[in-house]
Backbone bond lengths (Angstrom), bond angles and torsions (degrees), N, CA, C in turn:
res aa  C-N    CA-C-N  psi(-1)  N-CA   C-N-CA  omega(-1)  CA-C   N-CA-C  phi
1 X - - - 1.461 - - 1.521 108.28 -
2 X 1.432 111.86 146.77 1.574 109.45 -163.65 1.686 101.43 -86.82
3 X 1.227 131.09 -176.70 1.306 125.68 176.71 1.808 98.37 -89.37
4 X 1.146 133.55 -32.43 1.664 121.76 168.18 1.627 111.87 -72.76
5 X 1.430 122.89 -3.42 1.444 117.91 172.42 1.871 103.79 -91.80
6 X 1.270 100.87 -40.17 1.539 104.34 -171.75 1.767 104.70 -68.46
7 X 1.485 115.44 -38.43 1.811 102.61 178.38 1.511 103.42 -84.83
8 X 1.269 127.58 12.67 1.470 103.16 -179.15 1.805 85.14 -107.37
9 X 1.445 127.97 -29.83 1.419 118.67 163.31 1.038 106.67 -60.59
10 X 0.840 137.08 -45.02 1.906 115.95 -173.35 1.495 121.45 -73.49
11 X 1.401 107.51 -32.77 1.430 117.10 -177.33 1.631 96.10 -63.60
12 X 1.468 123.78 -29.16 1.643 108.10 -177.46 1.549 117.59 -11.36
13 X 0.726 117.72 152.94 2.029 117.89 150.32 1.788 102.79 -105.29
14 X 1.440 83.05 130.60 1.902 109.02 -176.81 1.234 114.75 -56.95
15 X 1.908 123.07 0.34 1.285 109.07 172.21 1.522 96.01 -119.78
16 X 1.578 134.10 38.32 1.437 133.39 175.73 1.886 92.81 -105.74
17 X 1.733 98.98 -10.24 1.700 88.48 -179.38 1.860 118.78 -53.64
18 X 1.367 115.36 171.29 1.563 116.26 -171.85 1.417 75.59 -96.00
19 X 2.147 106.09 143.65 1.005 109.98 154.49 1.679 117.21 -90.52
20 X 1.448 100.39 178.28 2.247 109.68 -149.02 1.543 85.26 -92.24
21 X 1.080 115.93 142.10 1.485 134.66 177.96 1.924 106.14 -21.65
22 X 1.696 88.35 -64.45 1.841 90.64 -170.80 1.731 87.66 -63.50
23 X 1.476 148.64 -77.11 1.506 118.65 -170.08 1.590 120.40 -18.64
24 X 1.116 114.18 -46.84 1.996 116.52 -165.11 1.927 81.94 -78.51
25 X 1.332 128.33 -52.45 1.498 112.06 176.60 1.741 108.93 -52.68
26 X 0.973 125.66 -13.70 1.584 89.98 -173.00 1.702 88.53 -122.36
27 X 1.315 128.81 13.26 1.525 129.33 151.66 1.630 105.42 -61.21
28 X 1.212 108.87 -38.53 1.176 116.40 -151.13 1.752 112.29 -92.41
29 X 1.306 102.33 -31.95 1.347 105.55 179.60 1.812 98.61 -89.12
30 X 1.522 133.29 -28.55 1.351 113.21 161.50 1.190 117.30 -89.02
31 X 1.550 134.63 54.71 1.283 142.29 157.04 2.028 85.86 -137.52
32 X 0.882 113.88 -16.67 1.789 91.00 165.84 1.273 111.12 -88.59
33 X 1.554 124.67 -15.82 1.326 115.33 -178.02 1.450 108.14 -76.10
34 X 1.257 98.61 -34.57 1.896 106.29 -178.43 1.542 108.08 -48.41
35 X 1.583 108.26 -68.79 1.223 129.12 156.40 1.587 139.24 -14.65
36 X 1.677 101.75 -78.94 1.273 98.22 160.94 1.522 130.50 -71.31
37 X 1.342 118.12 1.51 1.409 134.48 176.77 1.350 118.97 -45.15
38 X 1.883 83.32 -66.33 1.577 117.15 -176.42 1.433 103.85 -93.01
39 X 1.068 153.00 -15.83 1.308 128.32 158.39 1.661 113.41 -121.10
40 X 0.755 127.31 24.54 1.688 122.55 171.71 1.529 120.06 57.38
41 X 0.951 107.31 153.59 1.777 107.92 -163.38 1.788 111.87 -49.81
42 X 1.215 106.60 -25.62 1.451 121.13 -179.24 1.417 96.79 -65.56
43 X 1.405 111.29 -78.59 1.358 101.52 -156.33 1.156 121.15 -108.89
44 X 1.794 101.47 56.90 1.337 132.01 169.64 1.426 116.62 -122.93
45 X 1.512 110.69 130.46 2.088 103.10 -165.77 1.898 89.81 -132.75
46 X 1.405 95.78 153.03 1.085 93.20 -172.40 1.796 124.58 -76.49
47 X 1.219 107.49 -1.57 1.360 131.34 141.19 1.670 117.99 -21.99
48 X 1.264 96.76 -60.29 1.707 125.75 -162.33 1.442 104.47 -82.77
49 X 1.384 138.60 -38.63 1.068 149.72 174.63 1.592 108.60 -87.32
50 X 1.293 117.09 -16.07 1.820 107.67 163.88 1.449 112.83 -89.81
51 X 1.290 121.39 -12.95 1.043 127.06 168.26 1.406 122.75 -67.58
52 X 1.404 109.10 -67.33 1.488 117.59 169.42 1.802 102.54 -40.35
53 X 1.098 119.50 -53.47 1.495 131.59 -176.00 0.991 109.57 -31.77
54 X 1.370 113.41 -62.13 1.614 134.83 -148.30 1.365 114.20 81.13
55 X 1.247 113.34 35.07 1.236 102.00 173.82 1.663 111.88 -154.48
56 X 1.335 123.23 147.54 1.341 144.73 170.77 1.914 113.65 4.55
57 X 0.878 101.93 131.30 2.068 81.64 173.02 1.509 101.16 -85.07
58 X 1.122 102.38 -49.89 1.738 83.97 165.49 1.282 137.50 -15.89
59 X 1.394 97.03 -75.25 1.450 109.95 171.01 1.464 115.09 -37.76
60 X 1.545 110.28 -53.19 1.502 98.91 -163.20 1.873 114.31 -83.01
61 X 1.498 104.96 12.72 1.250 125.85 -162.57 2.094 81.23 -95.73
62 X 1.205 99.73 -56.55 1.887 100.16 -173.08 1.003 105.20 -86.63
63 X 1.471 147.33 -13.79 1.546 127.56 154.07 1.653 101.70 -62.44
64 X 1.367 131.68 -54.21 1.632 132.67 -144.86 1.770 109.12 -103.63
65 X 1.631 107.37 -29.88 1.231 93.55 -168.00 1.431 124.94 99.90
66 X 1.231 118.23 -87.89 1.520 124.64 -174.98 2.076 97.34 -131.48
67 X 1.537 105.72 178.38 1.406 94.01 165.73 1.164 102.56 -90.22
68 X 1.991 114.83 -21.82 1.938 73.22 173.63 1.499 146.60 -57.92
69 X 1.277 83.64 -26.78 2.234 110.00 -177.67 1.799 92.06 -61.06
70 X 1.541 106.00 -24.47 1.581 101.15 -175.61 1.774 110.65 -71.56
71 X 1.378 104.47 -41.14 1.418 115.57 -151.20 1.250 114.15 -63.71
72 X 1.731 89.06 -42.57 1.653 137.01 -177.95 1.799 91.57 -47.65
73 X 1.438 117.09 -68.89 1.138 115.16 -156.85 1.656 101.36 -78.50
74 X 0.665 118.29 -49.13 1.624 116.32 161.25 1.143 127.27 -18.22
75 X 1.636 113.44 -60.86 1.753 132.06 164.51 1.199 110.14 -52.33
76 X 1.285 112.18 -41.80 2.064 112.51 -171.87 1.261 91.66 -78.04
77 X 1.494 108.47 -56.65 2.182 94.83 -172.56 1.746 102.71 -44.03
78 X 1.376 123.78 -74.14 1.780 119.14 -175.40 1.528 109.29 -24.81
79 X 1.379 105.52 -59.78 1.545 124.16 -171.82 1.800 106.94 -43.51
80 X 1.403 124.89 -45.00 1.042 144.64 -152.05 1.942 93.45 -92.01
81 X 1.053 92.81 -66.80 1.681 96.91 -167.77 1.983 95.65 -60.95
82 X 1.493 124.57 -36.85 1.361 113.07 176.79 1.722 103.19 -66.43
83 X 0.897 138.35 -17.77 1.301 120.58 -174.27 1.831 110.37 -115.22
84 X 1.266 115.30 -4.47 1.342 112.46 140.21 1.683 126.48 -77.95
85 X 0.947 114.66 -16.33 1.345 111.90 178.14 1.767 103.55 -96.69
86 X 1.260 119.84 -31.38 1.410 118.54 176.20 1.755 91.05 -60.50
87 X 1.123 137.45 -87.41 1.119 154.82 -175.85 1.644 108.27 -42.09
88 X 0.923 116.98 21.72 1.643 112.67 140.75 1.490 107.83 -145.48
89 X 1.551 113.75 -2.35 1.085 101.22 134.22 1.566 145.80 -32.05
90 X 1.429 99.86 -71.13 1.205 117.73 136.15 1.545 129.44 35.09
91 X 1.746 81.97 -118.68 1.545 133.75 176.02 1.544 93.54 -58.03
92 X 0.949 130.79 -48.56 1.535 112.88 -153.08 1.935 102.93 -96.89
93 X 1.623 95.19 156.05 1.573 98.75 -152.04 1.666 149.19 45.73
94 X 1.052 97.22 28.61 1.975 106.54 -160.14 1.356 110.46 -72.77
95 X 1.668 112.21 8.93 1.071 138.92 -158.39 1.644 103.85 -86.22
96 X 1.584 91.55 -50.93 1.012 124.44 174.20 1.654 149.05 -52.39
97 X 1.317 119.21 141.98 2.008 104.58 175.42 1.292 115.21 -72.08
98 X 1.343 109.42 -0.12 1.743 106.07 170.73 1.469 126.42 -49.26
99 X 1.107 125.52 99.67 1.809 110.63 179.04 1.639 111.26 -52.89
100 X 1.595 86.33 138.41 2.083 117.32 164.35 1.463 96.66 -27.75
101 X 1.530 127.51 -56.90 1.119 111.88 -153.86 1.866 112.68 -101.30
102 X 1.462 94.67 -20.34 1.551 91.93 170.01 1.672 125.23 -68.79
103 X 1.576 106.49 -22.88 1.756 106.49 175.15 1.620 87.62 -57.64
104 X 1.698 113.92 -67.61 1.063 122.20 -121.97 2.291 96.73 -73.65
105 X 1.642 90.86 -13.18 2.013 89.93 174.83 1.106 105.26 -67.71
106 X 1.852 125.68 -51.01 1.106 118.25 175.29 1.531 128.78 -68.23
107 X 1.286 117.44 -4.64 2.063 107.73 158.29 1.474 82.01 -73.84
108 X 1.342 131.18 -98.43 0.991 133.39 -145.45 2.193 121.71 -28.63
109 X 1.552 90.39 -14.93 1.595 85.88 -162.22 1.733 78.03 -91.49
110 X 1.498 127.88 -39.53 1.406 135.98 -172.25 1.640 104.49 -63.19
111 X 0.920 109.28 31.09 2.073 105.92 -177.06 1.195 91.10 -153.11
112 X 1.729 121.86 30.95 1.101 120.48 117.77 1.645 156.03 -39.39
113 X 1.417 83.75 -41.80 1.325 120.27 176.24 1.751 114.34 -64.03
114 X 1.280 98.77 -41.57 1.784 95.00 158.38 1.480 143.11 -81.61
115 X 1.108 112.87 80.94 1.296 134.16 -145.84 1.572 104.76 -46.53
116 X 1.752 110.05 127.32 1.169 96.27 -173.82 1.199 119.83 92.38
117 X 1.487 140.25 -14.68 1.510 98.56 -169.87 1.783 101.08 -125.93
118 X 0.895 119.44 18.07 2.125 129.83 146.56 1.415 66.86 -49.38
119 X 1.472 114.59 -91.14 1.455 117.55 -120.57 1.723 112.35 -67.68
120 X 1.330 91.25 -23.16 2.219 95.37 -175.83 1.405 91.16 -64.97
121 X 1.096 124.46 -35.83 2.085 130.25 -169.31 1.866 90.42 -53.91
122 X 1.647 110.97 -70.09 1.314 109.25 -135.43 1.576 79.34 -85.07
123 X 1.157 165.85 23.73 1.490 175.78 10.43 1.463 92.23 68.05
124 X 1.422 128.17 -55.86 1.069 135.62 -148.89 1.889 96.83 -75.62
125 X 1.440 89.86 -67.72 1.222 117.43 -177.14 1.797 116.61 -45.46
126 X 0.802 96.05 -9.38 1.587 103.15 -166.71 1.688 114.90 -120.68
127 X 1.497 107.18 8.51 1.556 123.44 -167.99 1.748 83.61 -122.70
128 X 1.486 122.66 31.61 1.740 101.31 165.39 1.459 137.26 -75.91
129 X 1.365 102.76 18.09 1.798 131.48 167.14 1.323 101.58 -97.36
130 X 1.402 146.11 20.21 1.654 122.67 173.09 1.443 84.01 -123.75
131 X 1.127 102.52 129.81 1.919 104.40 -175.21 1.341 98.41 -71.88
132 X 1.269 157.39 -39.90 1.169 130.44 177.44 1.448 139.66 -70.90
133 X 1.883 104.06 -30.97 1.515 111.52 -171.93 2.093 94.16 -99.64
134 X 1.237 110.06 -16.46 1.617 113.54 159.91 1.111 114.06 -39.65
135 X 1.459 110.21 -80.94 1.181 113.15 169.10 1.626 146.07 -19.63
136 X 1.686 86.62 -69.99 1.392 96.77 166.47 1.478 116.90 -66.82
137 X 1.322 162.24 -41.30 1.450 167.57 30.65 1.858 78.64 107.25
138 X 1.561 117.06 -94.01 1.241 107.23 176.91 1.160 145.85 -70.35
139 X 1.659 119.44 20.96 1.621 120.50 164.07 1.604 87.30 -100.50
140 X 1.250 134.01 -10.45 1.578 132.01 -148.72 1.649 73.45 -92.59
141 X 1.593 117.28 -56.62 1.727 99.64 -156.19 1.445 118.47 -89.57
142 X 1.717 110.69 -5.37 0.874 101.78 158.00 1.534 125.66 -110.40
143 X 0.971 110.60 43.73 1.964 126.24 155.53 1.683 97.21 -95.81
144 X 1.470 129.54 -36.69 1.466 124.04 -165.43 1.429 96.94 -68.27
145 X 1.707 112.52 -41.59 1.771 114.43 -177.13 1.238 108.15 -54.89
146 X 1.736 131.63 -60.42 1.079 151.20 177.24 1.497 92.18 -26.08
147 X 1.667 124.00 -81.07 1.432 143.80 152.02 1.493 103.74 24.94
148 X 1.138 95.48 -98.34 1.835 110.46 177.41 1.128 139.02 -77.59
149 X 1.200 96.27 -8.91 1.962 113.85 157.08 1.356 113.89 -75.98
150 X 1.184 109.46 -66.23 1.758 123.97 179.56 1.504 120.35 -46.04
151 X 1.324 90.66 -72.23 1.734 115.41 -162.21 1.728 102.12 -92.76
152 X 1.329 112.77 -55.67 1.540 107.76 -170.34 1.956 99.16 -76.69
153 X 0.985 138.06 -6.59 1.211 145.15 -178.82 1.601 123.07 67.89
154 X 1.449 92.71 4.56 1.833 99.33 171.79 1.388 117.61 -37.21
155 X 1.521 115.85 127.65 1.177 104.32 141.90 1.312 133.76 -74.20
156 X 1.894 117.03 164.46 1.661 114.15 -164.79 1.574 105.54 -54.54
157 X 0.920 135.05 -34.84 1.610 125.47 178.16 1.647 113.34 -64.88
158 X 1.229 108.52 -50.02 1.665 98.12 171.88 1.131 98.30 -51.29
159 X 1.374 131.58 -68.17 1.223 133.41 -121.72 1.889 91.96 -74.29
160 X 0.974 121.92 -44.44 1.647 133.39 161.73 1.714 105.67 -46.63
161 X 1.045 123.25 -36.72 1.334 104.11 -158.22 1.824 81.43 -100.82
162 X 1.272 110.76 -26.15 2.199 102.17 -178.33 1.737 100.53 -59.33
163 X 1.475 120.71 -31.73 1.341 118.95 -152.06 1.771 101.07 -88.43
164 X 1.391 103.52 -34.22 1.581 131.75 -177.05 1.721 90.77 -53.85
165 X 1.354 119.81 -57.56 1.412 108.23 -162.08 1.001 106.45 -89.18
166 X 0.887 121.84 -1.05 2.321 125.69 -172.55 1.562 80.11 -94.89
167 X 1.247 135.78 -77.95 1.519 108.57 -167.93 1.260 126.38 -63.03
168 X 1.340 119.27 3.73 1.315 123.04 174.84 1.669 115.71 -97.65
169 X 1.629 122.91 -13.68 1.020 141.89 141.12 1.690 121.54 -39.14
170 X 1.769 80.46 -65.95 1.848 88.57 -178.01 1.546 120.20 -54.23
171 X 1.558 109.90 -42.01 1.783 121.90 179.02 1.490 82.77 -48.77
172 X 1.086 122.47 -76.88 1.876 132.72 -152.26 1.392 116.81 -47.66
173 X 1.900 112.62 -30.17 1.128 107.48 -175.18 1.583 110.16 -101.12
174 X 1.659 117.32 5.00 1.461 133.54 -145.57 1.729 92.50 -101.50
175 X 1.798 86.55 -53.87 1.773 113.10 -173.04 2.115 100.39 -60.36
176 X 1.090 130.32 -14.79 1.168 149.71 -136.40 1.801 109.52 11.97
177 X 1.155 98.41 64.25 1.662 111.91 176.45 1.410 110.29 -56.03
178 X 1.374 113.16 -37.23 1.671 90.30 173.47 1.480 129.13 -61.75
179 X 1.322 110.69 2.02 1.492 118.26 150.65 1.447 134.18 -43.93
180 X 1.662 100.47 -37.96 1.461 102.64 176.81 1.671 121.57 -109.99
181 X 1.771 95.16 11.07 1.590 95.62 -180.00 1.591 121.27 -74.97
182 X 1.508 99.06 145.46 1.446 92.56 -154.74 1.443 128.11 121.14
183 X 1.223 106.47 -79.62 1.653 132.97 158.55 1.412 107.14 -64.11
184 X 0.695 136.89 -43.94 1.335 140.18 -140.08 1.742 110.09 -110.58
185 X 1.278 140.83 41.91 1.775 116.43 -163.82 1.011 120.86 -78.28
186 X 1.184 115.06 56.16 1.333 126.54 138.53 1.441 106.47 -95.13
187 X 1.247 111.03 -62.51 1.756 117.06 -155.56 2.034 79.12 -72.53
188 X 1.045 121.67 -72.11 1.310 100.60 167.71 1.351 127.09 1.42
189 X 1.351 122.31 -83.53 1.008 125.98 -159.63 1.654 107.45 -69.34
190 X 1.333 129.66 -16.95 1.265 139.43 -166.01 1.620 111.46 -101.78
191 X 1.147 115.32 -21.17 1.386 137.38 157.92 1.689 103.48 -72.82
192 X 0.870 153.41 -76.74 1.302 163.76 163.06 1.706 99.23 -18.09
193 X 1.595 106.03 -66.95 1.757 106.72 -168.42 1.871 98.20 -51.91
194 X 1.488 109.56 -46.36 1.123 102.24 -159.58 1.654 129.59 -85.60
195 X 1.741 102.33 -1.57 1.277 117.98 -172.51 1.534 106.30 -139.73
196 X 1.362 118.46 54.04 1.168 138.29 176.12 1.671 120.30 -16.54
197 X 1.630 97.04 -84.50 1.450 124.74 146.61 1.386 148.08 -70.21
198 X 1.477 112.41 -18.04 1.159 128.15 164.48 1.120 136.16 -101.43
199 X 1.422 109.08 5.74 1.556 111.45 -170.36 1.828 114.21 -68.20
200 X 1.420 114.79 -6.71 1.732 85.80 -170.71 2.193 85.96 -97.99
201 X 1.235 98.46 -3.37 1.688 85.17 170.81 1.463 113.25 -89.48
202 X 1.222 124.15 -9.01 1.399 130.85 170.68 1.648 103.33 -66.08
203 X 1.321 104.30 -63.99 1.588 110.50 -148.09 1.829 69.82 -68.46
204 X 0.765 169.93 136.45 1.493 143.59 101.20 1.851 87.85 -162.11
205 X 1.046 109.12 -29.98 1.799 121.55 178.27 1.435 103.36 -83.09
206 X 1.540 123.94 -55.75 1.567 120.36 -138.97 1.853 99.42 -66.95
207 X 1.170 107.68 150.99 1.680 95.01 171.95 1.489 123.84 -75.93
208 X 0.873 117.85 174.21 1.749 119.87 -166.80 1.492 103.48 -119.51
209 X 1.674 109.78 160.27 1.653 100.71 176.14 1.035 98.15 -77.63
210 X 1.798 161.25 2.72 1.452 106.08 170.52 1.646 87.22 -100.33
211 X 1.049 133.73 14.49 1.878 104.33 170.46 1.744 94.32 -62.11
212 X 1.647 90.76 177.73 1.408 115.21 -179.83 1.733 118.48 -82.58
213 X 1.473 91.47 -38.53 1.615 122.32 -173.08 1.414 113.43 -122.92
Protein backbone atom coordinates (compact mmCIF):
# COMPACT_ATOMS: atom_id res chain seq x y z
CA UNK A 1 0.00 0.00 0.00
CA UNK A 2 1.41 3.39 -1.05
CA UNK A 3 1.83 6.05 1.73
CA UNK A 4 -1.19 8.39 -0.13
CA UNK A 5 -3.42 5.09 -0.11
CA UNK A 6 -2.67 4.32 3.62
CA UNK A 7 -3.64 8.28 4.92
CA UNK A 8 -6.60 8.47 2.81
CA UNK A 9 -7.57 4.83 4.62
CA UNK A 10 -7.12 6.03 7.81
CA UNK A 11 -8.52 9.41 7.43
CA UNK A 12 -11.97 7.32 6.65
CA UNK A 13 -14.68 8.44 9.21
CA UNK A 14 -15.79 5.24 11.38
CA UNK A 15 -19.36 5.71 10.33
CA UNK A 16 -18.50 5.48 6.22
CA UNK A 17 -17.75 1.66 7.45
CA UNK A 18 -20.15 -1.12 5.44
CA UNK A 19 -22.72 -2.31 7.74
CA UNK A 20 -22.58 -6.67 8.46
CA UNK A 21 -25.31 -8.40 6.63
CA UNK A 22 -27.56 -9.06 10.00
CA UNK A 23 -27.23 -4.82 10.57
CA UNK A 24 -28.84 -4.25 6.77
CA UNK A 25 -31.37 -7.35 8.17
CA UNK A 26 -32.63 -5.52 11.00
CA UNK A 27 -32.59 -2.00 8.83
CA UNK A 28 -34.75 -3.77 6.92
CA UNK A 29 -37.17 -5.45 9.05
CA UNK A 30 -37.62 -1.83 11.04
CA UNK A 31 -38.47 -0.13 7.79
CA UNK A 32 -41.08 -3.10 7.14
CA UNK A 33 -42.58 -2.45 10.37
CA UNK A 34 -42.92 1.25 9.45
CA UNK A 35 -44.20 0.05 6.19
CA UNK A 36 -46.36 -2.67 6.81
CA UNK A 37 -47.84 -0.57 9.67
CA UNK A 38 -49.16 1.98 7.39
CA UNK A 39 -50.22 0.03 4.60
CA UNK A 40 -50.96 -3.60 5.52
CA UNK A 41 -49.48 -6.64 4.07
CA UNK A 42 -51.59 -6.08 0.89
CA UNK A 43 -50.64 -2.94 0.02
CA UNK A 44 -47.19 -3.38 0.94
CA UNK A 45 -44.47 -4.73 -1.92
CA UNK A 46 -41.21 -5.40 -1.25
CA UNK A 47 -40.25 -2.62 -3.51
CA UNK A 48 -41.71 -0.26 -0.79
CA UNK A 49 -39.82 -1.60 2.09
CA UNK A 50 -36.29 -1.31 0.14
CA UNK A 51 -37.02 1.96 -0.26
CA UNK A 52 -37.83 3.02 3.15
CA UNK A 53 -34.56 0.81 3.85
CA UNK A 54 -32.34 2.39 1.63
CA UNK A 55 -31.55 -0.32 0.13
CA UNK A 56 -31.79 -2.46 -3.22
CA UNK A 57 -35.15 -4.66 -3.62
CA UNK A 58 -33.05 -7.19 -4.56
CA UNK A 59 -31.33 -7.31 -1.71
CA UNK A 60 -34.26 -7.50 0.43
CA UNK A 61 -35.66 -10.16 -2.05
CA UNK A 62 -32.11 -12.48 -1.08
CA UNK A 63 -32.00 -11.72 2.53
CA UNK A 64 -36.15 -12.59 2.93
CA UNK A 65 -37.24 -14.51 0.01
CA UNK A 66 -40.84 -13.61 -0.48
CA UNK A 67 -42.78 -10.64 1.43
CA UNK A 68 -44.31 -13.16 3.28
CA UNK A 69 -40.83 -14.40 4.96
CA UNK A 70 -40.85 -10.37 5.18
CA UNK A 71 -44.10 -9.84 7.05
CA UNK A 72 -43.45 -12.99 9.01
CA UNK A 73 -40.25 -11.48 10.30
CA UNK A 74 -41.63 -8.20 10.91
CA UNK A 75 -44.54 -9.74 13.20
CA UNK A 76 -41.87 -11.73 15.29
CA UNK A 77 -39.56 -8.53 15.45
CA UNK A 78 -43.05 -6.34 17.00
CA UNK A 79 -43.88 -9.56 18.87
CA UNK A 80 -40.35 -9.65 20.41
CA UNK A 81 -39.70 -5.97 21.25
CA UNK A 82 -43.64 -6.01 22.91
CA UNK A 83 -42.66 -8.65 25.20
CA UNK A 84 -39.29 -7.28 26.08
CA UNK A 85 -40.62 -4.18 27.04
CA UNK A 86 -43.67 -5.86 28.89
CA UNK A 87 -41.04 -7.87 30.78
CA UNK A 88 -39.08 -5.22 32.31
CA UNK A 89 -41.96 -3.78 32.78
CA UNK A 90 -42.30 -6.28 34.93
CA UNK A 91 -39.09 -6.49 36.77
CA UNK A 92 -38.78 -2.97 37.35
CA UNK A 93 -40.28 -1.40 40.64
CA UNK A 94 -42.23 -4.49 42.11
CA UNK A 95 -41.21 -2.90 45.12
CA UNK A 96 -43.56 -0.64 44.55
CA UNK A 97 -47.67 0.56 44.82
CA UNK A 98 -47.55 0.87 41.17
CA UNK A 99 -50.10 -1.63 39.64
CA UNK A 100 -48.84 -4.95 37.34
CA UNK A 101 -50.87 -3.50 34.82
CA UNK A 102 -50.30 0.24 34.98
CA UNK A 103 -46.19 -0.17 34.44
CA UNK A 104 -46.97 -2.62 31.92
CA UNK A 105 -49.94 0.23 29.85
CA UNK A 106 -47.30 2.60 30.00
CA UNK A 107 -44.43 0.29 28.01
CA UNK A 108 -47.01 -0.58 25.87
CA UNK A 109 -48.29 3.17 25.26
CA UNK A 110 -44.11 4.03 25.12
CA UNK A 111 -43.64 1.60 21.87
CA UNK A 112 -45.10 4.21 20.31
CA UNK A 113 -42.07 5.40 19.44
CA UNK A 114 -41.50 2.42 17.07
CA UNK A 115 -43.08 3.40 14.24
CA UNK A 116 -45.47 1.03 13.02
CA UNK A 117 -45.46 -1.85 14.94
CA UNK A 118 -49.24 -1.60 17.12
CA UNK A 119 -50.21 -1.54 13.73
CA UNK A 120 -47.91 -4.55 11.82
CA UNK A 121 -49.41 -6.71 15.15
CA UNK A 122 -53.16 -5.84 14.53
CA UNK A 123 -52.31 -6.31 10.46
CA UNK A 124 -51.04 -9.44 11.68
CA UNK A 125 -53.85 -10.35 13.71
CA UNK A 126 -56.44 -9.82 11.31
CA UNK A 127 -54.80 -11.98 8.27
CA UNK A 128 -56.05 -15.46 10.26
CA UNK A 129 -57.12 -16.77 6.65
CA UNK A 130 -53.43 -16.92 5.11
CA UNK A 131 -52.32 -20.30 6.41
CA UNK A 132 -48.98 -19.29 7.06
CA UNK A 133 -48.95 -15.69 8.71
CA UNK A 134 -52.56 -17.11 10.51
CA UNK A 135 -50.90 -19.27 12.06
CA UNK A 136 -48.15 -17.51 13.22
CA UNK A 137 -50.56 -14.27 14.18
CA UNK A 138 -52.19 -16.86 16.71
CA UNK A 139 -49.24 -18.46 18.66
CA UNK A 140 -47.94 -14.58 18.54
CA UNK A 141 -51.37 -13.49 20.45
CA UNK A 142 -51.65 -16.14 22.29
CA UNK A 143 -48.04 -16.03 23.98
CA UNK A 144 -49.24 -12.13 24.92
CA UNK A 145 -52.40 -14.07 26.85
CA UNK A 146 -49.98 -16.62 28.27
CA UNK A 147 -48.03 -13.01 29.09
CA UNK A 148 -50.51 -11.77 31.60
CA UNK A 149 -51.87 -14.81 32.86
CA UNK A 150 -48.57 -16.49 33.67
CA UNK A 151 -45.97 -13.97 34.35
CA UNK A 152 -47.91 -10.60 34.89
CA UNK A 153 -50.41 -12.64 37.21
CA UNK A 154 -53.65 -11.18 35.71
CA UNK A 155 -56.60 -12.58 36.27
CA UNK A 156 -58.86 -13.68 32.99
CA UNK A 157 -60.90 -10.45 33.35
CA UNK A 158 -57.95 -8.11 33.59
CA UNK A 159 -56.23 -9.84 31.32
CA UNK A 160 -59.45 -9.29 28.76
CA UNK A 161 -60.03 -5.93 29.70
CA UNK A 162 -55.58 -5.12 29.32
CA UNK A 163 -56.01 -6.69 25.69
CA UNK A 164 -59.58 -4.81 25.13
CA UNK A 165 -57.76 -1.44 25.51
CA UNK A 166 -54.45 -2.18 23.59
CA UNK A 167 -56.61 -2.88 20.54
CA UNK A 168 -58.55 -0.08 21.12
CA UNK A 169 -55.32 2.01 21.27
CA UNK A 170 -54.13 0.39 18.05
CA UNK A 171 -57.72 1.39 16.02
CA UNK A 172 -56.94 5.08 17.53
CA UNK A 173 -53.42 5.19 16.59
CA UNK A 174 -54.09 3.14 13.07
CA UNK A 175 -57.37 5.51 12.32
CA UNK A 176 -54.72 8.46 13.08
CA UNK A 177 -57.47 10.19 15.23
CA UNK A 178 -55.23 12.49 16.71
CA UNK A 179 -55.95 14.31 13.63
CA UNK A 180 -59.16 15.44 14.88
CA UNK A 181 -58.19 16.12 18.55
CA UNK A 182 -59.20 19.30 19.49
CA UNK A 183 -61.70 19.82 16.73
CA UNK A 184 -63.33 17.07 17.24
CA UNK A 185 -65.04 16.34 21.16
CA UNK A 186 -65.72 13.43 20.62
CA UNK A 187 -62.29 12.02 19.66
CA UNK A 188 -61.31 14.61 22.28
CA UNK A 189 -63.01 13.41 24.83
CA UNK A 190 -61.93 9.69 24.09
CA UNK A 191 -58.35 10.61 23.85
CA UNK A 192 -58.49 12.21 27.29
CA UNK A 193 -60.55 8.95 28.93
CA UNK A 194 -57.87 6.89 27.49
CA UNK A 195 -54.63 8.87 28.08
CA UNK A 196 -55.23 10.30 31.38
CA UNK A 197 -51.59 11.12 32.15
CA UNK A 198 -50.05 10.74 29.04
CA UNK A 199 -51.85 12.53 26.72
CA UNK A 200 -49.45 15.55 25.85
CA UNK A 201 -46.75 12.58 25.06
CA UNK A 202 -49.28 10.93 22.88
CA UNK A 203 -50.40 13.87 20.84
CA UNK A 204 -46.67 14.83 20.24
CA UNK A 205 -45.60 10.88 19.38
CA UNK A 206 -48.83 9.44 17.66
CA UNK A 207 -48.41 9.67 13.77
CA UNK A 208 -50.51 12.00 11.78
CA UNK A 209 -52.44 11.46 8.41
CA UNK A 210 -50.10 13.20 6.27
CA UNK A 211 -46.92 11.16 7.61
CA UNK A 212 -46.10 8.23 5.38
CA UNK A 213 -45.77 5.74 8.37
Amino acid sequence: MSANQETTTASRPETARRMSSEERREQIVTAAIAVFGARGYEGTTTDDVARTAGVSQPYVVRLFGSKESLFLAAMQASLDELMRVFRLALAEDEASDRPVSKRIGEAYVELLNVRGLHQTLSHAWLLGGHPVIGAAARRGFAQVWRFFRDEAGLDADEARKFLAEGMLINVMIGMRLVDDYGSDPSITELFRACFPTELPHILDIAPRGNEPW
